[in-house]
C-alpha positions in Angstrom: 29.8 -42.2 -74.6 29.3 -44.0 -71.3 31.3 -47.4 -72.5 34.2 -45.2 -73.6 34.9 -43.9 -70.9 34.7 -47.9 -69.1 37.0 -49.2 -71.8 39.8 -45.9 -71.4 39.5 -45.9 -67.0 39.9 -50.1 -67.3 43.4 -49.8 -69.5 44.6 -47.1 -67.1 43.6 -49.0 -64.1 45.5 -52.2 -65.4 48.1 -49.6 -65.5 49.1 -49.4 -62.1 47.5 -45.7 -61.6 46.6 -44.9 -57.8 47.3 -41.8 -57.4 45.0 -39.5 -55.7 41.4 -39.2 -57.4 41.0 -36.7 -60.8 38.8 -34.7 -61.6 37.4 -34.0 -65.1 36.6 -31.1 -66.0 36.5 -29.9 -62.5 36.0 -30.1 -58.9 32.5 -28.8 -58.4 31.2 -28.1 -54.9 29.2 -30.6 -55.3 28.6 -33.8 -57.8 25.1 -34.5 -58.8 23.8 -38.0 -58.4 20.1 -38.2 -58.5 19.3 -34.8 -59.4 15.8 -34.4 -61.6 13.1 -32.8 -60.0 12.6 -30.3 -56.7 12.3 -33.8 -54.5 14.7 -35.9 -56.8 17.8 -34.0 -55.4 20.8 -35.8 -54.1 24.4 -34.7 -54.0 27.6 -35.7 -52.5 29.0 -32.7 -51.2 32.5 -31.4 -52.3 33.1 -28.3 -51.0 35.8 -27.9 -47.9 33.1 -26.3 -46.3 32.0 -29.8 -44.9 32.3 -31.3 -48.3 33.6 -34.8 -49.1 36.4 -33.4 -51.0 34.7 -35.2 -53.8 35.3 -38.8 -52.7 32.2 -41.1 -53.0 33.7 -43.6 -50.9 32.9 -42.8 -47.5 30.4 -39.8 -47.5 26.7 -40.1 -47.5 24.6 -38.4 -50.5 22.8 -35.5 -48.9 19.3 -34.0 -50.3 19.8 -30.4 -50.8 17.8 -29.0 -48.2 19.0 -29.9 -44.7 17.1 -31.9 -42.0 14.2 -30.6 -40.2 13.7 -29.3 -37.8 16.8 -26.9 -38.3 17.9 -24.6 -41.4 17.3 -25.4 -45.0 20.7 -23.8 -45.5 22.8 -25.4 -42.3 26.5 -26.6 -43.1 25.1 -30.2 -44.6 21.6 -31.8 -46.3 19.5 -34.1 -45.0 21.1 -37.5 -45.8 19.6 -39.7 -48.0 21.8 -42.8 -47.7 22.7 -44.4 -50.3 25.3 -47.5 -49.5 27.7 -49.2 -52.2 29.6 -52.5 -50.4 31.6 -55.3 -52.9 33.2 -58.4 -51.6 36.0 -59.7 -53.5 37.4 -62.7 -52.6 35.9 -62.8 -49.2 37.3 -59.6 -48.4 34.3 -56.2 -47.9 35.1 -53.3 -49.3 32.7 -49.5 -49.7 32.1 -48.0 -52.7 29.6 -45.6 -51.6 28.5 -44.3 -48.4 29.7 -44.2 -44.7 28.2 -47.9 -43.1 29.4 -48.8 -39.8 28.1 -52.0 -39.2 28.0 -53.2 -35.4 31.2 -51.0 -34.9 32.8 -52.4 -38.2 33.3 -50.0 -41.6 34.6 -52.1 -44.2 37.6 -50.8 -45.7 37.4 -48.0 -48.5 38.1 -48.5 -52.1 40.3 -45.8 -54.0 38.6 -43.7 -56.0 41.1 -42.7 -58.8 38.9 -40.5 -61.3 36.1 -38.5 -61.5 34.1 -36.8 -64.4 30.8 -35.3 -65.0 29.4 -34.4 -68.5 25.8 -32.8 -68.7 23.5 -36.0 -67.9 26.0 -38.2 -66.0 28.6 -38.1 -62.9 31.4 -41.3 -63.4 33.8 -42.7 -60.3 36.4 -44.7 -61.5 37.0 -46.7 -58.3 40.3 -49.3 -57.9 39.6 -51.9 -55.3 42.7 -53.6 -53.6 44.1 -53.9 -57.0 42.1 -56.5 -57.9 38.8 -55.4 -59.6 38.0 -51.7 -61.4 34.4 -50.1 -60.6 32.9 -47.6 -62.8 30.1 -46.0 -61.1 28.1 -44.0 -63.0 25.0 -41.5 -62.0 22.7 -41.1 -64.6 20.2 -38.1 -64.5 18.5 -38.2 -67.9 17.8 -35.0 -69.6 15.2 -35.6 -72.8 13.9 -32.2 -73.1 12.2 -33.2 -76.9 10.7 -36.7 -75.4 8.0 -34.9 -72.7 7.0 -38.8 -72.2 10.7 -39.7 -71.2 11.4 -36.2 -69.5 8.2 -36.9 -67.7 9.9 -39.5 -65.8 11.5 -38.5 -62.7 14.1 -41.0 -62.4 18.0 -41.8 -62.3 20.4 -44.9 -63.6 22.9 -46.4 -61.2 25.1 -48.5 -63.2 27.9 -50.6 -61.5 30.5 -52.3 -64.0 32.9 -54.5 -62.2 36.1 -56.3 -64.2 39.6 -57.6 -63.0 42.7 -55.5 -63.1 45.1 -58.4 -62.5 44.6 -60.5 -65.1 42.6 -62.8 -62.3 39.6 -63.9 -62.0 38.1 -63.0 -58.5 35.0 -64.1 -56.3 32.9 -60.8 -56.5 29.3 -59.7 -54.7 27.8 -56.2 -54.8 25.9 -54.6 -52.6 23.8 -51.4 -52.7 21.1 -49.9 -50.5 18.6 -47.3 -50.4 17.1 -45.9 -47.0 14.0 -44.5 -45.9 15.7 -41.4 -45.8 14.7 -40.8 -48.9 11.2 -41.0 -47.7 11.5 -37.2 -45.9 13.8 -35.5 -44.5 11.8 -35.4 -40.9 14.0 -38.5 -39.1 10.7 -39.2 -36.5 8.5 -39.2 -39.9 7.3 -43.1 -39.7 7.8 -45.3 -43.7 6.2 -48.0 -44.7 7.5 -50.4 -47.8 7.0 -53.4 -49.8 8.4 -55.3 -52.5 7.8 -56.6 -56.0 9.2 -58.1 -59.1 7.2 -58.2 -62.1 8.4 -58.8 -65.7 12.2 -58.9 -64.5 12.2 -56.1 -62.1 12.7 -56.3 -58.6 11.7 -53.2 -57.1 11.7 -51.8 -53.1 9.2 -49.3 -52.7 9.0 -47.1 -49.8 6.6 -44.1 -49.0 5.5 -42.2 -46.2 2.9 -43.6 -44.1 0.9 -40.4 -43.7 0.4 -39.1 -47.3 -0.5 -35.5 -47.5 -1.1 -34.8 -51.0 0.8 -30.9 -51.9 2.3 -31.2 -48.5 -1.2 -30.2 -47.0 0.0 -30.8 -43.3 2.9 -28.4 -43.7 4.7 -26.2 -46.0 8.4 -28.6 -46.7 11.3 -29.0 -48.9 10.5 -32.6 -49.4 7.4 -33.9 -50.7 4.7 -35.4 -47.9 3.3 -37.9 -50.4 4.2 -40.1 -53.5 6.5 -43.5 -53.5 10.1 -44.0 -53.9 11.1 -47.2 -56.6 14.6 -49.0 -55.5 15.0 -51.2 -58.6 17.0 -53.7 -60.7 16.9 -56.5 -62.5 15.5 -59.7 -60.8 18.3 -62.4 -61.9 19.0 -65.7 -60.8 22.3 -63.8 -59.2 20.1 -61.1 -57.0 19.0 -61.2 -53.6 17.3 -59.0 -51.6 16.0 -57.6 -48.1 14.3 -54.8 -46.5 15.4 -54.3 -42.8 17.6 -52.4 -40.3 20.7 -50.9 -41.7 22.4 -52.8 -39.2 21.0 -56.5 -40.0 20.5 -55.9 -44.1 24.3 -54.9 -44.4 25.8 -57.2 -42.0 23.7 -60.1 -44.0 25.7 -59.1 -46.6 29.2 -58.8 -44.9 28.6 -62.1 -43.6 27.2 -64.1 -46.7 27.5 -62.0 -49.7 24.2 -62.6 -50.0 20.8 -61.8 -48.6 17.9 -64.3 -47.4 14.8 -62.5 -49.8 13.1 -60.7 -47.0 11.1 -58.6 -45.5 10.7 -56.9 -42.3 7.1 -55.4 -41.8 7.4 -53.4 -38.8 7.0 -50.3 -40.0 8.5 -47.5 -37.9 10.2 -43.9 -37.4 13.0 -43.5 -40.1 15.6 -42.9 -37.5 14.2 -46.0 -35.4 16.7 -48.7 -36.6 17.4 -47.1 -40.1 14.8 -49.0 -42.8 17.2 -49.9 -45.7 15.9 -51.8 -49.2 19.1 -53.9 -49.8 20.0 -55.6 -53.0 23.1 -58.2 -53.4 24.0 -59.6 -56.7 26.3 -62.4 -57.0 28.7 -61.3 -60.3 30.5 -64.8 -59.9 33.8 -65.3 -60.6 34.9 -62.1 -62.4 37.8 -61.6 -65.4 38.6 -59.2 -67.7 35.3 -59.2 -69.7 33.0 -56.2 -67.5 30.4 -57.0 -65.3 27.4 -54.5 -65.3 24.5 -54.2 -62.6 22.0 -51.4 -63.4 19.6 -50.0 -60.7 17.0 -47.2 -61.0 15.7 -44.8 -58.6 12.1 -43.1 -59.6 10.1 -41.0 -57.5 6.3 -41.3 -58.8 3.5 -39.2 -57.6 0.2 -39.5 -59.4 -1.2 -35.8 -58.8 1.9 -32.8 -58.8 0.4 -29.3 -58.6 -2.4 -27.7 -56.9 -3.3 -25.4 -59.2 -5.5 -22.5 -59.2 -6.0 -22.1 -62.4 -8.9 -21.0 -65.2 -11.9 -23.3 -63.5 -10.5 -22.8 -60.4 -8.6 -25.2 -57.7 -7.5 -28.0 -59.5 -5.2 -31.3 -58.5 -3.0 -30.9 -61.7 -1.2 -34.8 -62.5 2.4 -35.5 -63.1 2.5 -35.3 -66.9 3.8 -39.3 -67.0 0.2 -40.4 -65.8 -0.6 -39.6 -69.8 1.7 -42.4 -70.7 1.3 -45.2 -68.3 -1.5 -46.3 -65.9 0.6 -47.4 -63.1 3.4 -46.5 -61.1 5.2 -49.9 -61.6 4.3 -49.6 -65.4 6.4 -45.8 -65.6 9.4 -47.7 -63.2 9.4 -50.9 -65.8 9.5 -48.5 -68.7 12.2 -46.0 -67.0 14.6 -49.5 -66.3 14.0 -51.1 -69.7 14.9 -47.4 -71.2 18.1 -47.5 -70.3 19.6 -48.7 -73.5 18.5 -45.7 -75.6 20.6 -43.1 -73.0 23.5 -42.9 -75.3 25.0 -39.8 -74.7 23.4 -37.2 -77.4 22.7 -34.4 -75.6 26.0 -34.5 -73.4 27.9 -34.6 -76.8 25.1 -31.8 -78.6 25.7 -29.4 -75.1 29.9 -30.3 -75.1 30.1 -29.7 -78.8 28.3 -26.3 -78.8 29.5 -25.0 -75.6 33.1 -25.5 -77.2 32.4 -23.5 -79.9 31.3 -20.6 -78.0 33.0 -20.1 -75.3 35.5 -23.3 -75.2 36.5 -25.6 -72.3 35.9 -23.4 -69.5 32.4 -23.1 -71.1 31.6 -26.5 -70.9 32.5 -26.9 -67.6 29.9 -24.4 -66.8 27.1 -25.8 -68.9 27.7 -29.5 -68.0 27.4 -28.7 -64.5 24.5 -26.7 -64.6 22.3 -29.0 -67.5 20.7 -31.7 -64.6 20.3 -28.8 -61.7 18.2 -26.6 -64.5 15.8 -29.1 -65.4 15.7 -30.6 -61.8 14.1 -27.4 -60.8 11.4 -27.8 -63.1 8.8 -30.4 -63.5 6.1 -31.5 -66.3 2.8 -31.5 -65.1 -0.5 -31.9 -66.7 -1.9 -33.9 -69.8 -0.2 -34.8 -72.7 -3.1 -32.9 -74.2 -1.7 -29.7 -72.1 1.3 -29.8 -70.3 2.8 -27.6 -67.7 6.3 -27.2 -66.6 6.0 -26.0 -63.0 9.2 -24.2 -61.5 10.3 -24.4 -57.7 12.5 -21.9 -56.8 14.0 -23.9 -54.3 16.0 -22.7 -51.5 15.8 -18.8 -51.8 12.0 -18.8 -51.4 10.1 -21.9 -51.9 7.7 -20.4 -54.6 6.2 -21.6 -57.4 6.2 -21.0 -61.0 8.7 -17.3 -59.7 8.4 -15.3 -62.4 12.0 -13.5 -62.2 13.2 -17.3 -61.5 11.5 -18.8 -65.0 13.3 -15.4 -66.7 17.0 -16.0 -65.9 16.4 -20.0 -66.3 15.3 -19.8 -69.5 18.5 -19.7 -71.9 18.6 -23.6 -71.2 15.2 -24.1 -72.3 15.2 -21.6 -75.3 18.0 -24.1 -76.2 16.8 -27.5 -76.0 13.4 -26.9 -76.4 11.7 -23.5 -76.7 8.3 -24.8 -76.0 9.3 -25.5 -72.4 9.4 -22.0 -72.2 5.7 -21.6 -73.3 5.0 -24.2 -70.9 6.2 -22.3 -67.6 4.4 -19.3 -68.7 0.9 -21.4 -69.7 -0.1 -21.4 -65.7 0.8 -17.5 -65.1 -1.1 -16.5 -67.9 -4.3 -18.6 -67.1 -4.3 -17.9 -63.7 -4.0 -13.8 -64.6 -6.2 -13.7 -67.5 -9.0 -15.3 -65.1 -9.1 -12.3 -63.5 -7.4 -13.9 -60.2 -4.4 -11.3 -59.8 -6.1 -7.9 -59.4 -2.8 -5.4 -60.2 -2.8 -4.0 -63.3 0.9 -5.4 -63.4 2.1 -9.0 -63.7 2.2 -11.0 -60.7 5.8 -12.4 -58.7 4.5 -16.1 -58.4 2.0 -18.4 -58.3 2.2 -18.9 -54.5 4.5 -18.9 -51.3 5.1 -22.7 -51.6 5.8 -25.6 -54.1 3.8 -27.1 -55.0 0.8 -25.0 -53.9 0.2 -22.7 -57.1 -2.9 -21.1 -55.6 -2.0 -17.5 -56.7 -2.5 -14.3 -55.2 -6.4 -13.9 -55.7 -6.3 -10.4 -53.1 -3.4 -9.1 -55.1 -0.5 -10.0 -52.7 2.3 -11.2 -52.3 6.1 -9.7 -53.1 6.0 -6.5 -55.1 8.5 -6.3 -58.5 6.3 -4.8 -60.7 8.6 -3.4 -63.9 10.8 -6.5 -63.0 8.0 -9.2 -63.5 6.0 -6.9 -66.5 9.2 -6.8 -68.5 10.6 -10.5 -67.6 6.9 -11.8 -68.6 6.8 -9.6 -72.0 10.4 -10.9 -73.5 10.1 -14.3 -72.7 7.2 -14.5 -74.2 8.3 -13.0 -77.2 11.7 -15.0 -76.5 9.5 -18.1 -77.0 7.1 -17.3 -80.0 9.9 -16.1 -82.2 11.9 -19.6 -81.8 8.7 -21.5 -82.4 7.2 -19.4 -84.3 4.1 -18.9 -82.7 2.0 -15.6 -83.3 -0.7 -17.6 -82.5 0.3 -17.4 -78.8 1.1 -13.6 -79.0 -1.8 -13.0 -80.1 -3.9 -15.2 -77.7 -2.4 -12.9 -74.9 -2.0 -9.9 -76.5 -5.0 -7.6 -74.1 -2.5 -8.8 -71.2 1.0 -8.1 -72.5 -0.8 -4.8 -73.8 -1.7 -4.1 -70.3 1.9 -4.7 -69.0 3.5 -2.7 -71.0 1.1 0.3 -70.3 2.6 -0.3 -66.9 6.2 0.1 -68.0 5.1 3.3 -70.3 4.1 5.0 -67.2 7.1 3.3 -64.9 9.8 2.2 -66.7 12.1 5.2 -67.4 12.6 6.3 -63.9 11.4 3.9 -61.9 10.1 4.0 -58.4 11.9 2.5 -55.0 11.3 -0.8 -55.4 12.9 -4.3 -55.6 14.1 -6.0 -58.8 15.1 -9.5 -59.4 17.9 -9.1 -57.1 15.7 -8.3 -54.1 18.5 -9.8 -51.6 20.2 -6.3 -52.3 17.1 -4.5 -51.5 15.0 -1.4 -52.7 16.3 1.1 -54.5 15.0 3.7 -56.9 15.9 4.7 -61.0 17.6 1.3 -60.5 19.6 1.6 -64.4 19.6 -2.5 -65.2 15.8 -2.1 -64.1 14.9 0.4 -66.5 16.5 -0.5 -69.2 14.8 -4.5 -69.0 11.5 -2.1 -69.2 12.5 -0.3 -72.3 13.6 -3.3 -73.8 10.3 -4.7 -73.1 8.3 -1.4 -74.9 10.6 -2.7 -77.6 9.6 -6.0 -77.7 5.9 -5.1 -77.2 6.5 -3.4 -80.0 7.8 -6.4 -82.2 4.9 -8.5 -80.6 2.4 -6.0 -82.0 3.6 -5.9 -85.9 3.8 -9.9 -85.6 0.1 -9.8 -84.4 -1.0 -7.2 -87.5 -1.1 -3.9 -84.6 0.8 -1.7 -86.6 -0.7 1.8 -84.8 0.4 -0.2 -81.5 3.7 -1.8 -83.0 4.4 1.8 -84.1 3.6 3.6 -80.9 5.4 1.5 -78.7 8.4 1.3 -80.9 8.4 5.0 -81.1 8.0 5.2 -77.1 11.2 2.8 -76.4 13.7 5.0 -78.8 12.7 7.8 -77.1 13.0 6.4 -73.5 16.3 4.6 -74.7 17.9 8.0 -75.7 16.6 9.9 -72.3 17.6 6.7 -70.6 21.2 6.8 -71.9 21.6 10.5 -70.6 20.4 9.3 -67.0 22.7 6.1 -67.1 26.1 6.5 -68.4 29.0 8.3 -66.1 30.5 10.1 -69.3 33.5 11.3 -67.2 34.8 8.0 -65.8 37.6 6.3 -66.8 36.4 3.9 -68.6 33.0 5.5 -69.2 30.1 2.6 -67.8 26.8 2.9 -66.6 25.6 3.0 -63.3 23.5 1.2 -60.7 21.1 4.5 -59.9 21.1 7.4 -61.6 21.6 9.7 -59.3 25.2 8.4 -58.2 28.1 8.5 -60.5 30.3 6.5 -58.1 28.4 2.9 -59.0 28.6 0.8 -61.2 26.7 -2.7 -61.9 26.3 -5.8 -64.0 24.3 -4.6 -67.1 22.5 -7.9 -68.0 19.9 -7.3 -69.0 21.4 -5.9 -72.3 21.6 -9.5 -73.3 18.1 -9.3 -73.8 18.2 -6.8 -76.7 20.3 -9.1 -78.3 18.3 -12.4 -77.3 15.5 -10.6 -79.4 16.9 -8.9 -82.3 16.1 -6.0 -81.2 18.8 -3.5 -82.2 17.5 -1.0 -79.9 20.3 -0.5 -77.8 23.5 1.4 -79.8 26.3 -1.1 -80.3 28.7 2.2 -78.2 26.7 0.9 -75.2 27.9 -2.8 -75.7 31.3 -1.9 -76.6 31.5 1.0 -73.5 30.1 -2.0 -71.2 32.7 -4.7 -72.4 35.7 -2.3 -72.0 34.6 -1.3 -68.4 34.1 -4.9 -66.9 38.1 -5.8 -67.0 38.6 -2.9 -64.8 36.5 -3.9 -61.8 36.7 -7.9 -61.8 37.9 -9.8 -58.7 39.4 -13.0 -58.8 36.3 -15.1 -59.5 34.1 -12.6 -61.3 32.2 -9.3 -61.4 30.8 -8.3 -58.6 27.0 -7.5 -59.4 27.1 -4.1 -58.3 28.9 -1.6 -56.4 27.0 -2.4 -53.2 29.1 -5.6 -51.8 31.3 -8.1 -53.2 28.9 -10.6 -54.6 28.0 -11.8 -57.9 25.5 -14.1 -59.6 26.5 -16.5 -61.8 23.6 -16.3 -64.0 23.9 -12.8 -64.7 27.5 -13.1 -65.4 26.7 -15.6 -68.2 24.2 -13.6 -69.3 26.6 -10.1 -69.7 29.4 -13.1 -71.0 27.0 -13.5 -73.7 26.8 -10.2 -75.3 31.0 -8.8 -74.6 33.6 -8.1 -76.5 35.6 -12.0 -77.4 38.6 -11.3 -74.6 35.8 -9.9 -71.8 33.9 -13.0 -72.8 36.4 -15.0 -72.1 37.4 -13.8 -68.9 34.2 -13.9 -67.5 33.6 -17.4 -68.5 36.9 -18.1 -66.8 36.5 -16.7 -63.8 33.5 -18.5 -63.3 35.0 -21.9 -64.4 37.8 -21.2 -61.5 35.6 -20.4 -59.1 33.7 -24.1 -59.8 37.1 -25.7 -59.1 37.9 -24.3 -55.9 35.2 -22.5 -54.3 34.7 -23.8 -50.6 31.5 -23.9 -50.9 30.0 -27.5 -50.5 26.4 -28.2 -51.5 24.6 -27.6 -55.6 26.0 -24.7 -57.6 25.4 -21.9 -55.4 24.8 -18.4 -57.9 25.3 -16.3 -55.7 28.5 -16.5 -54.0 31.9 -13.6 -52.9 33.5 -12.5 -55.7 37.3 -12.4 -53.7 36.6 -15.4 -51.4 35.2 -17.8 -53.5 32.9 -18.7 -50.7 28.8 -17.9 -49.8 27.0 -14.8 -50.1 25.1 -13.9 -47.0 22.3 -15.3 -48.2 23.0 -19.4 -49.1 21.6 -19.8 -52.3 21.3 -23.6 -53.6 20.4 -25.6 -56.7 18.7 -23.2 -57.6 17.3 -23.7 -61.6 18.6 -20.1 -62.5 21.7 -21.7 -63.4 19.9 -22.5 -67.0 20.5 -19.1 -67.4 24.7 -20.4 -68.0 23.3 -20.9 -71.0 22.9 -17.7 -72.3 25.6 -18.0 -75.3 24.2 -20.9 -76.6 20.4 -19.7 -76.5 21.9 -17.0 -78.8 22.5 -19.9 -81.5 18.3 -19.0 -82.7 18.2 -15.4 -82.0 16.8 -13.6 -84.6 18.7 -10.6 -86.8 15.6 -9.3 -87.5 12.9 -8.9 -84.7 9.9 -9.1 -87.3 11.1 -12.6 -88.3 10.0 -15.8 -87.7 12.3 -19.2 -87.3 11.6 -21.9 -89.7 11.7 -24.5 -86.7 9.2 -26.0 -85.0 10.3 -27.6 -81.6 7.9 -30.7 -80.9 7.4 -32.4 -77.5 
């Protein structure tokens, strides 16, 4: 897939196209770049809220937090520069970045295309008319291959050929900084360099490690290296230095003298850059390609408090290779195998269910879902630890794992099994003392130290019922009783909890806790009914039949009762909705979808149909707003009602969303929560956030079961 798309932008190139940049299949607020893990997260910001307008020429890649001191949320990210310079025919040109050396920015190239699929983000760049650059971002998603998924690493490649018919003089230049190294500017980096069995790498780190951000709670990560790599030819030079002196080398030889400065210093102190020029020679018509890799390796991840207590959990690629520069070599050498798969797996099914639109949606969201996750642990037993990164920091949420998890029910159910493996360990230790399920495993990533005094933020039907169908969610796809069963005196103690509060439930927060408390919340209720339900199905699959039928017999009563409390009869359209005590609101109901996820059959197909009618009636230009209290939506919710409407409500949903990607304002990752009229933020800033696996609801319906007693035939294997 990734040479197509070279040979196709080359002929239209040679063309005489140079118009203003495309974009295919939209405009997103912002492009992912290096995007695969909580502190792999670089962007180039779109949006015209301080955006690039989606030019890579020109504009520095941003992390998505921004720099500290100041807010996480502010109008930008932290930089993490990332330079692209070529040199054709003696004249400098940049592909990437904003340099200004010694008072002297080399002339931009024109980017004339731009398209993203679900693991990779191509620039089709036209320099001077001479030479064609196709600059492609790979992010690799492999979410069978745990070994290769364990890697946290992305592909630069550069191909270079003539669109003249010429041959032309050509060197290329790219640089990382130490801005990588933390987003704290007085934070002082230290780096080396090496090249073993063909790789030159730069590796950079900073010089006070404090293993699980000890010193200080931080978006960025206090400890690990960086690995600036590519292949060591008889063509490639290199130099570590001042921004100033490593690209002004370049400008002024096309080359670089193979050094290294050792004065190790404040990031912002003369800007540390790892430079690497390769001579491409005198280039034609025949491509020239120059891969680089960026990894991030830390040997310990997660500090977990789990069943023997406070443990230094390792990053699961330790399993597979004994040192860093071993994982980096493989992760280079790897790139041959990246040949497209899952982009064309993801395009081809999210076609068929919900079209183009649909795919626009699910390609943008594929590399932001997985980037908020990372495996952890042995190959023995793995983990998948979640941040939920920007709204709150925490780890392993639990009403963050239950929106996200479409994408992994998809792609690999036993990721799903994996996320819940630490919750239930460090519960069923006896280290969360509520009788319900806990929120998270701790106030900050990566610190999963729990909540041993019974703390921490109060959702108690939300987290019983979220924790109840995923697990069943998981076990039917793999089918797994075996894991039912292992927790079954657990789930049987949340779903007493939802028995007793459930129905009508107190003041309290759901998943949505930015809208605040609220009592016989309807969407609440009805996940905890759904989960009796499920509960239910869990305990015939585990041979419980006096529990299977008591719960099942519980949840059709509640369901009937709860339809009486929920539905506004006389409205026109009749709808649920959002308390019910007040006729006048309505809300997003999604967590029907979950009814449906399971097989469950619970909820009477009027209810679906009544729902999909009503939606059309109270959209706004890009979407439903989530309920009647503001204008807001989430994105992941809307997927998730998408999911389970009528074919034309479907479809407007889905497109609504898919506008609002091309020309929201916004400007850093796929925001979920955003104004339903404006286009623009929410009052709260919500960003790259992994709920957006939860776009994936249609296609996580592909293995939902017709009947909830029923197992799959398929096994997913890591």
């Amino acid at each position: 897939m990734k040479f197509s798309l070279i040979t196709a932008a080359l002929a239209a190139m040679a063309g005489g196209v140079t118009a203003a940049s495309t974009f295919s299949p939209a405009r997103p607020p912002a492009i992912p770049l290096a995007v695969r893990s909580p502190y792999m997260n670089t962007w180039l910001e779109v949006g015209s809220d301080g955006g690039s307008g989606g030019l890579l020429p020109g504009y520095w890649p941003r992390f998505w937090a921004g720099p500290q001191p100041g807010p996480v949320d502010g109008s930008n990210g932290a930089v993490t520069a990332w330079t692209g310079m070529i040199k054709v025919d003696g004249t400098s040109y940049t592909w990437m970045g904003a340099p200004n050396i010694n008072g002297v920015s080399p002339t931009l190239v024109t980017q004339t295309s731009f398209e993203y699929t679900s693991q990779r983000s191509t620039f089709i760049m036209n320099v001077a008319g001479k030479v064609s650059m196709n600059v492609t971002f790979i992010s690799p998603v492999t979410p069978t291959d745990l070994k290769k998924q364990s890697v946290i690493g992305t592909y630069l490649q550069v191909t270079v050929a003539s669109l003249d018919g010429a041959t032309h003089s050509t060197q290329l230049y790219t640089d990382t900084s130490a801005e990588w190294v933390s987003i704290h500017a007085t934070d002082v980096a230290q780096w080396s360099f090496s090249n073993e069995n063909g790789i030159a790498s730069h590796k950079s780190w900073r010089q006070t490690q404090s293993e699980f951000n000890a010193d200080y709670a931080d978006d960025a990560a206090h400890w690990g290296n960086w690995y600036w790599s590519t292949a060591a030819t008889s063509g490639m030079t290199y130099q570590s230095g001042s921004d100033v002196t490593v690209r002004q080398g370049f400008l002024t030889n096309g080359k670089l003298p193979n050094s290294q400065d050792t004065n190790y210093r404040a990031i912002n102190n003369q800007y540390p850059v790892f430079g690497f020029a390769n001579d491409l020679g005198n280039v034609g018509s025949t491509p020239v390609t120059t891969l680089y890799t960026i990894v991030h390796a830390q040997q310990n991840a997660i500090n977990f408090n789990g069943a023997s207590g406070l443990t230094k959990v390792p990053s699961l690629w330790t399993s597979y290779f004994s040192t860093d520069i071993s994982m980096v070599e493989f992760f280079y050498k790897d790139y041959p195998t990246k040949t497209g798969q899952i982009d064309a797996k993801i395009a081809a099914d999210s076609l068929a269910a919900g079209g183009q639109d649909y795919l626009t949606i699910t390609a943008l969201s594929t590399r932001q879902a997985f980037a908020g996750v990372q495996l952890c642990g042995t190959s023995a037993k793995p983990y998948l630890f979640l941040k939920e990164i920007s709204s709150d920091g925490n780890i392993q949420t639990v009403d963050v794992i239950f929106p996200s998890i479409p994408i992994f029910l998809y792609t690999n159910p036993v990721l799903v099994k994996y996320m819940l493996d630490p919750l239930y360990e460090n519960q069923e230790a006896g280290k969360f003392p509520q009788t319900y399920s806990l929120h998270d495993l701790g106030a900050n990533y990566p610190n999963a130290i729990g909540h041993p005094t019974g703390d921490g933020e109060e959702m108690p039907v939300e987290e019983c019922g979220n924790m109840i169908i995923a697990t069943l969610a998981y076990a039917q796809r793999a089918s797994d009783t075996a894991y039912l069963t292992a927790h079954y005196k657990i789930l049987k103690q949340w779903t007493g909890y939802l028995v007793t509060d459930s129905l009508i439930p107190d003041n309290q927060l759901s998943t949505d806790d930015f809208q605040g408390t609220l009592s016989n919340q309807t969407n609440l209720a009805l996940k905890g009914i759904i989960a009796i339900e499920a509960m239910a199905t869990i305990s015939k699959l585990t041979g419980n039949t006096a529990d299977a039928a008591n719960y099942s017999s519980i949840a059709k009563d509640y369901i009937t009762k709860w339809q009486g409390f929920a539905v506004v009869k006389d409205a026109s359209p009749p709808h649920t909705n959002l308390h019910y005590q007040d006729p006048t609101s309505h809300g997003l109901l999604y967590n029907l979808y979950t009814d449906t996820l399971l097989g469950l059959s619970l909820v009477p197909q009027s209810i679906y149909t009544m729902q999909s009618t009503f939606y059309p009636t109270v959209t706004q230009k890009y979407g439903i707003p989530l309920d009647t209290r503001n204008l807001f939506t989430k994105s992941d919710w809307l997927m998730w009602t998408a999911a389970i409407a009528s074919t034309s409500t479907k479809t407007m949903m889905i497109n609504k969303l898919a506008t609002w990607i091309n020309e929201t304002p916004t400007n850093r990752a796929f925001t979920d929560l955003y104004n339903t009229q404006t286009g623009n933020w929410a009052n709260n800033h919500f960003i790259a956030r992994p709920v957006v696996g939860g776009h994936f609801a249609l296609l996580a319906l592909n293995g939902a079961p017709t009947n909830a007693g029923a197992k799959r035939g398929v096994e997913f294997k890591g």
